[in-house]
Backbone as a printed PyTorch tensor [residue, N CA C, xyz], in Angstrom:
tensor([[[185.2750,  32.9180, 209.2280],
         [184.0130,  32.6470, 209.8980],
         [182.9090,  33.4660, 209.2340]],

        [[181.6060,  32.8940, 209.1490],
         [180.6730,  33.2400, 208.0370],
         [180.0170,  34.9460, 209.6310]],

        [[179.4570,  35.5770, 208.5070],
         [178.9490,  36.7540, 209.6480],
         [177.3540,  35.8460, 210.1540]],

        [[177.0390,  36.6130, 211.0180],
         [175.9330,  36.0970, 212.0100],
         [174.8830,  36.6520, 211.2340]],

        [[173.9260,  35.9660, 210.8180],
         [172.4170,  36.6670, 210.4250],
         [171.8450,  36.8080, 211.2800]],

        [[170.4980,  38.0110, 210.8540],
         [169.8980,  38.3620, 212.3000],
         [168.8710,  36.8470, 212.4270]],

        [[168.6020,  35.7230, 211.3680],
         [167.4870,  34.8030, 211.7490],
         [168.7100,  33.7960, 212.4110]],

        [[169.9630,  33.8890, 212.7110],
         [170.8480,  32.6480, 213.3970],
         [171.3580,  33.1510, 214.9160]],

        [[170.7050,  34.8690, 214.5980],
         [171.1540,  35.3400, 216.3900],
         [169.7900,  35.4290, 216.8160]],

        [[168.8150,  35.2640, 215.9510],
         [166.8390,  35.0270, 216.7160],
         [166.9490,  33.7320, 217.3840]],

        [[167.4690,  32.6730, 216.4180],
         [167.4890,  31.5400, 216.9820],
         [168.6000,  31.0560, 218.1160]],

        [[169.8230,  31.3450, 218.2350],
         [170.5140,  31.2110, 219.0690],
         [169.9710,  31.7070, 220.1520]],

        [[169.4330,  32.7840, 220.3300],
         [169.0290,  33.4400, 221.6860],
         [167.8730,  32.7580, 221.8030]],

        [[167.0560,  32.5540, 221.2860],
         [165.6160,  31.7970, 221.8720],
         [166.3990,  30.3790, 222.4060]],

        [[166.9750,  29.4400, 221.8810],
         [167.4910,  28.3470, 222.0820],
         [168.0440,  28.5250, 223.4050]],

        [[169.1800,  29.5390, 223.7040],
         [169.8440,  29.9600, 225.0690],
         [168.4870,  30.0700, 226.0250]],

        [[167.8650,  30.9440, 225.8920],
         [167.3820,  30.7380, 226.5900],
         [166.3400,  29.8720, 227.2850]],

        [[166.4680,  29.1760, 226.7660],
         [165.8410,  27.5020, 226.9280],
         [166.5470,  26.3650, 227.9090]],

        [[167.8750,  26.9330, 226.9750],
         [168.8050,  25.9450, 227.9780],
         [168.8460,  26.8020, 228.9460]],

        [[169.2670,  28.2460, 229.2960],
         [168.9880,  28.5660, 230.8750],
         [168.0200,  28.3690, 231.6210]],

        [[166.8850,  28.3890, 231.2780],
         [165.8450,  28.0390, 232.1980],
         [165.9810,  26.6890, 232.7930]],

        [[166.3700,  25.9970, 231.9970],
         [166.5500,  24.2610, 232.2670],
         [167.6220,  24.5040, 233.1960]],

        [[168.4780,  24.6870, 233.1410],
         [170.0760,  24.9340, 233.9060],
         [169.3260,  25.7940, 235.5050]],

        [[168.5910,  26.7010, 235.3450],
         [168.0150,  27.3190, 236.3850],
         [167.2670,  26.7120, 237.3120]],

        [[166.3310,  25.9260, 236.3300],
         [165.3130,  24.8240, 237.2420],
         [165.9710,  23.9690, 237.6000]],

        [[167.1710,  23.3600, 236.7700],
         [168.0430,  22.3230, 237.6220],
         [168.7800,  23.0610, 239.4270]],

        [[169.2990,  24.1470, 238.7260],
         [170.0240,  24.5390, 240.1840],
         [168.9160,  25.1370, 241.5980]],

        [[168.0220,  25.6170, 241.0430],
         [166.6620,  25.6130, 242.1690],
         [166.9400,  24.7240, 242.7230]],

        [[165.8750,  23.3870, 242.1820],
         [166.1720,  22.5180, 242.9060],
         [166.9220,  21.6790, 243.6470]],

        [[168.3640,  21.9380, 243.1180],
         [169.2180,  21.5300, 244.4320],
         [169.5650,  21.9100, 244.9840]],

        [[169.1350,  23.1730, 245.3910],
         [169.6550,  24.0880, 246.3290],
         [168.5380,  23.6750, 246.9370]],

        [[167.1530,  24.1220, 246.9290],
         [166.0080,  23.9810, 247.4360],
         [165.0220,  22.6190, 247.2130]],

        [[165.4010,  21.4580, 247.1650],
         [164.5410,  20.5500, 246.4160],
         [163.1330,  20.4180, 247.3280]],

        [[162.0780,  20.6690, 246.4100],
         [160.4130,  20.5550, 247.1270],
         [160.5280,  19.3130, 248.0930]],

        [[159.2400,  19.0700, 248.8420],
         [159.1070,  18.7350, 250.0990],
         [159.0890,  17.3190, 249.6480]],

        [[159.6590,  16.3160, 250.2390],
         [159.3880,  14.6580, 249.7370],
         [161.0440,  14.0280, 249.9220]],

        [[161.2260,  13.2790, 248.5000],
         [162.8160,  12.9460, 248.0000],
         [163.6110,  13.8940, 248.0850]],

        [[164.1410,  14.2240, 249.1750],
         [165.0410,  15.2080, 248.2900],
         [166.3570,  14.5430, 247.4400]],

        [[166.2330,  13.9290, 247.7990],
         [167.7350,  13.0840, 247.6450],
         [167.5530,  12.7100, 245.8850]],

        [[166.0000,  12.1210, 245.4980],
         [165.6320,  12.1170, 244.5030],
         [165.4970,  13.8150, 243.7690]],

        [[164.8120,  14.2340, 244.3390],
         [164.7300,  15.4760, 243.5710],
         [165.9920,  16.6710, 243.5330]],

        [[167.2380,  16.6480, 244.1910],
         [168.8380,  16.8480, 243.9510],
         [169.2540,  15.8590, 242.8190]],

        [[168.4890,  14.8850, 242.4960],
         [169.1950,  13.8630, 241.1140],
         [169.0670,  14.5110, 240.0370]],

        [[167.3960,  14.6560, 240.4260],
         [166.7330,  15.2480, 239.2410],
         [167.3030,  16.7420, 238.3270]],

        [[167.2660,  16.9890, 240.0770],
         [168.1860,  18.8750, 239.8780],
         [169.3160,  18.8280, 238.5440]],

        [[170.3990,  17.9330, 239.2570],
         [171.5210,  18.0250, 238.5820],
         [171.4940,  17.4400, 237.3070]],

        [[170.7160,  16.5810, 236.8700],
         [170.6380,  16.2280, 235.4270],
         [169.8430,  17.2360, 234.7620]],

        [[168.9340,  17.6340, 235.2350],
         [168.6600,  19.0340, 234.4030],
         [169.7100,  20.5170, 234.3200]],

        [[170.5970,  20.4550, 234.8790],
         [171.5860,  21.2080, 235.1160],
         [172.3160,  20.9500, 233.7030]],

        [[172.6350,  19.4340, 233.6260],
         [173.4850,  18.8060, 232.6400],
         [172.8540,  19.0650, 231.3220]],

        [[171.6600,  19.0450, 231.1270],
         [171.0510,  19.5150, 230.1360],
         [171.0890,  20.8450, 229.9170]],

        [[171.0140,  21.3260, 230.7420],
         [170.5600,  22.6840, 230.1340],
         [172.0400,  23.7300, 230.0000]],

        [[173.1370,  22.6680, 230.1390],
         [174.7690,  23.0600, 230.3140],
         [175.3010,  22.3630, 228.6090]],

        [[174.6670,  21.4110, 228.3020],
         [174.6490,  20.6820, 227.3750],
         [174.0830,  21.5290, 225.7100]],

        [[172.8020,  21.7160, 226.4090],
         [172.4610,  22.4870, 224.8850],
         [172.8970,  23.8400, 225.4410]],

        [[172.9810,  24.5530, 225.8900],
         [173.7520,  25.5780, 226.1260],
         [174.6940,  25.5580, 224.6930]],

        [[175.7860,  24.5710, 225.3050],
         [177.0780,  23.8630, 224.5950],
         [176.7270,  23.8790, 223.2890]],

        [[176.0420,  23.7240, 222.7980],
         [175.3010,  22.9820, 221.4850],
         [174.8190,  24.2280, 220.5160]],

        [[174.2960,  25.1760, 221.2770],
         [173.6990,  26.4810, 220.7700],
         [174.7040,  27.2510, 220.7120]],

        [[175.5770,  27.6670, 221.4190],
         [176.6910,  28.6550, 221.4140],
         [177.7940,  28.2850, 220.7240]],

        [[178.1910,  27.4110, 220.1910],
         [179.3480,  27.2990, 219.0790],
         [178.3830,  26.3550, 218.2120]],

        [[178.2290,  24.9020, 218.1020],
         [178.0090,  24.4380, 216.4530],
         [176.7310,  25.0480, 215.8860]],

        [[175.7080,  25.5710, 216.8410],
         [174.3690,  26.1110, 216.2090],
         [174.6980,  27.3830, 215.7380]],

        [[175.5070,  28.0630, 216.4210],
         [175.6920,  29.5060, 215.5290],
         [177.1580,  29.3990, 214.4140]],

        [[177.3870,  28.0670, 214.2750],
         [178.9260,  28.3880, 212.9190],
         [177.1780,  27.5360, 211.6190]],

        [[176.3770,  27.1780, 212.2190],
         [175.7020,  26.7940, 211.4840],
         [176.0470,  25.1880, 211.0900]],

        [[175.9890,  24.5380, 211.9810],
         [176.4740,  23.0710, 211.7820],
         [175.1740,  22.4380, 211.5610]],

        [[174.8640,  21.9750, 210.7490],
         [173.1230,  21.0900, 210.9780],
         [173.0020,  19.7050, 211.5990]],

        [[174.2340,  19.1360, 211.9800],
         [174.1420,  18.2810, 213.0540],
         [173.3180,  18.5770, 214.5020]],

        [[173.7110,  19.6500, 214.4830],
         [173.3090,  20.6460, 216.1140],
         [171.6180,  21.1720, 215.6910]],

        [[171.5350,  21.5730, 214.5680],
         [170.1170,  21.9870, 214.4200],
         [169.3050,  20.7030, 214.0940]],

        [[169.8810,  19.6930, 213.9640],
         [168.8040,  18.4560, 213.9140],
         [169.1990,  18.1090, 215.9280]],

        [[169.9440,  17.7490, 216.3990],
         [170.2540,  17.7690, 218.0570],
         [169.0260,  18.6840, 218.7740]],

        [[169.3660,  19.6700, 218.7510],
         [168.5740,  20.7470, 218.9680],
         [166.9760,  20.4080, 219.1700]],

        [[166.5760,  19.4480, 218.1260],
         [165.0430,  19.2910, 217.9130],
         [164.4780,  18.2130, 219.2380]],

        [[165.4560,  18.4230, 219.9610],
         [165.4790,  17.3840, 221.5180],
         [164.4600,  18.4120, 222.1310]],

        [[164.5350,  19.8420, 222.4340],
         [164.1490,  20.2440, 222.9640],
         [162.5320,  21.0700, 222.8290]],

        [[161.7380,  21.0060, 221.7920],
         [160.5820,  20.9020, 221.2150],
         [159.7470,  19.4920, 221.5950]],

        [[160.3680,  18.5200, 221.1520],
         [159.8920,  17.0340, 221.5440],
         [159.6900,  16.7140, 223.1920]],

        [[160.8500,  17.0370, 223.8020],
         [160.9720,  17.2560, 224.9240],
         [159.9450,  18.1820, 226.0420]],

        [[159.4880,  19.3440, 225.4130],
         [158.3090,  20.4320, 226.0920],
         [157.2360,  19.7010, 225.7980]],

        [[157.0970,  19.0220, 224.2250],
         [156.0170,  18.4000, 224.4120],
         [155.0800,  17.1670, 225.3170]],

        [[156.2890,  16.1190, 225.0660],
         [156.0990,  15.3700, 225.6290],
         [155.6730,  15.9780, 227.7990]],

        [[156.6140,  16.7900, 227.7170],
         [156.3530,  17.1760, 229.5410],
         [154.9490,  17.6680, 228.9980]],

        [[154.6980,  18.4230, 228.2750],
         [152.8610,  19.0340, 228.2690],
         [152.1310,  17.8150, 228.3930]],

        [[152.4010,  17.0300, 227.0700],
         [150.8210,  16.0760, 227.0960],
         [151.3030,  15.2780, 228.0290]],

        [[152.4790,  14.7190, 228.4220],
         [152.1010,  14.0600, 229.6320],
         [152.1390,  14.8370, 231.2430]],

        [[151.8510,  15.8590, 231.3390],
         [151.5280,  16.5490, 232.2020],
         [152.6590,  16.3710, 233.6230]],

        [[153.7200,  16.5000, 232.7730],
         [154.9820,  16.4550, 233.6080],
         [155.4200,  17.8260, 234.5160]],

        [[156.0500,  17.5890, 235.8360],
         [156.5020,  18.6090, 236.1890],
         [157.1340,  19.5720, 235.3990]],

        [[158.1650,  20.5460, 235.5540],
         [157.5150,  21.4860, 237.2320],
         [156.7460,  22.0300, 236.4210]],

        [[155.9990,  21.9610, 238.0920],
         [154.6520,  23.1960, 237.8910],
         [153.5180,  22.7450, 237.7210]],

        [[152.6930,  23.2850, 237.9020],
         [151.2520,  22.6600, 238.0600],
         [150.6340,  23.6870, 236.8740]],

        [[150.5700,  24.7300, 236.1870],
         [149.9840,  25.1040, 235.3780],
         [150.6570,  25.4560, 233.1950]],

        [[151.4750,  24.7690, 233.4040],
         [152.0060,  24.5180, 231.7860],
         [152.4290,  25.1700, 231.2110]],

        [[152.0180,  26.6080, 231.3250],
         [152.3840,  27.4990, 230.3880],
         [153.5450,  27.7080, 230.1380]],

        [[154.7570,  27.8350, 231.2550],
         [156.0660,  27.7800, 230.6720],
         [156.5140,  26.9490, 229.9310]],

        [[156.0040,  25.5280, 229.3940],
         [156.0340,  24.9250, 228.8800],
         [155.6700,  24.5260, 227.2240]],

        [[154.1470,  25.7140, 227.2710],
         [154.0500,  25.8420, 226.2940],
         [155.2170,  27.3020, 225.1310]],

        [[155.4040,  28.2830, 226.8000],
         [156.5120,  29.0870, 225.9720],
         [157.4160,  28.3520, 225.3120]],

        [[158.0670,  27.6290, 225.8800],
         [159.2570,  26.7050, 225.6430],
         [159.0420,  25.8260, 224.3100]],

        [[157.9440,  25.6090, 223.8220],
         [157.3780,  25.3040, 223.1680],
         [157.5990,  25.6950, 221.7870]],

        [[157.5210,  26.9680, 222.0280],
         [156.7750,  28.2030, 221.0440],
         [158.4630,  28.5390, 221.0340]],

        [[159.2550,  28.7570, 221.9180],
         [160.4690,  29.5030, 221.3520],
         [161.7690,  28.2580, 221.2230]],

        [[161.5010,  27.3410, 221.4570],
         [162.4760,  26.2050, 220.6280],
         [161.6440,  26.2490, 219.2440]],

        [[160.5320,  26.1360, 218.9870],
         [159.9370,  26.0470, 217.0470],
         [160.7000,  27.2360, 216.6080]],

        [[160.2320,  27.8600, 217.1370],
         [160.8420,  29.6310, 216.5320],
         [162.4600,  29.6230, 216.5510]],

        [[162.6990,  28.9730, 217.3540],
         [164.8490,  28.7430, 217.3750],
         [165.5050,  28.2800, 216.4390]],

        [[164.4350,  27.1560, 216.2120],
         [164.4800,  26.0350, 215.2190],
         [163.7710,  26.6470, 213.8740]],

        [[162.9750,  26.6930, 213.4200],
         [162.7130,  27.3700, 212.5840],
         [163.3970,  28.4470, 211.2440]],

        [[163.2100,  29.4040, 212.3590],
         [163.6530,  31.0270, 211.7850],
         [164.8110,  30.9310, 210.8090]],

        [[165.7070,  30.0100, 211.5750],
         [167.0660,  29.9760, 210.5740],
         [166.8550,  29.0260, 209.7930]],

        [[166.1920,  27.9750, 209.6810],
         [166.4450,  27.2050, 208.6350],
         [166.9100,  26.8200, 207.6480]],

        [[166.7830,  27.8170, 206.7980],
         [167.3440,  28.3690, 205.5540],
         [169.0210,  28.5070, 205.4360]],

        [[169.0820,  29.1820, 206.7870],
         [171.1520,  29.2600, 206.8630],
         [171.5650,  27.8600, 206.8770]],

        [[170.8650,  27.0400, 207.7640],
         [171.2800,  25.6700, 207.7390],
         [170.9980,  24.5650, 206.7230]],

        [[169.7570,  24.7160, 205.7300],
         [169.6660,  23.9470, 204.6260],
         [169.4420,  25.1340, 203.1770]],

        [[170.3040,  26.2240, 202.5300],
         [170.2940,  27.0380, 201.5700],
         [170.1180,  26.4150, 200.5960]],

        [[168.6540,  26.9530, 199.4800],
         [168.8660,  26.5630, 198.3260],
         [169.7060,  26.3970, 197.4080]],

        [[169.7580,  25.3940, 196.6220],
         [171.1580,  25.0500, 195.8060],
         [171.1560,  26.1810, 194.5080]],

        [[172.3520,  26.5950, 194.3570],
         [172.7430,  27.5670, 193.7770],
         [172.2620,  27.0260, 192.2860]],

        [[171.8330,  28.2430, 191.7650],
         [171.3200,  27.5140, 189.4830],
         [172.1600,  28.2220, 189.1640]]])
């Protein structure tokens, strides 16, 4: 097994913690789902649960052996913050966690790059 660089444990941990928050906001809400559907918003809960159990999955073994299947996968979750920003998707009424989320999936994605596509040897 190849050793861990510090730009594939920057990115693993920013990534984790992405998927926990997602996994977190999923289980909030079904424990507590806001005032309305709940029945809808316990759906909602648990598929964000699944996600954020999912790339979890995704970040903690093939993103850190360095698989680039998983670091192209991965790019779900950048597209994903965005799209909730400009279309002014829940949760939350003021964005900014969103734009973190933003900022530390690029940086997840990013930083390592290099481990996952290395210049070809001359």
């Amino acid at each position: 097994m190849q050793r861990e660089s510090i730009a594939v444990r920057v990115g693993w941990i920013f990534l984790a913690a992405i998927s926990l928050g997602i996994l977190g906001f999923g289980a909030a809400v079904v424990v507590a789902p806001p005032a309305g559907d709940a029945l809808l918003y316990r759906a909602d809960g648990l598929a964000s649960i699944g996600v954020g159990l999912f790339g979890g999955a995704l970040v903690l073994v093939p993103f850190r052996r360095r698989e680039r299947w998983a670091w192209w996968v991965l790019w779900f979750y950048p597209v994903f913050w965005v799209v909730h920003l400009v279309g002014q998707l829940p949760p939350g009424q003021d964005h900014v966690h969103q734009v973190v989320f933003i900022v530390l999936s690029l940086a997840g994605l990013l930083v390592p790059v290099r481990e996952f596509f290395p210049a070809k040897a001359r």
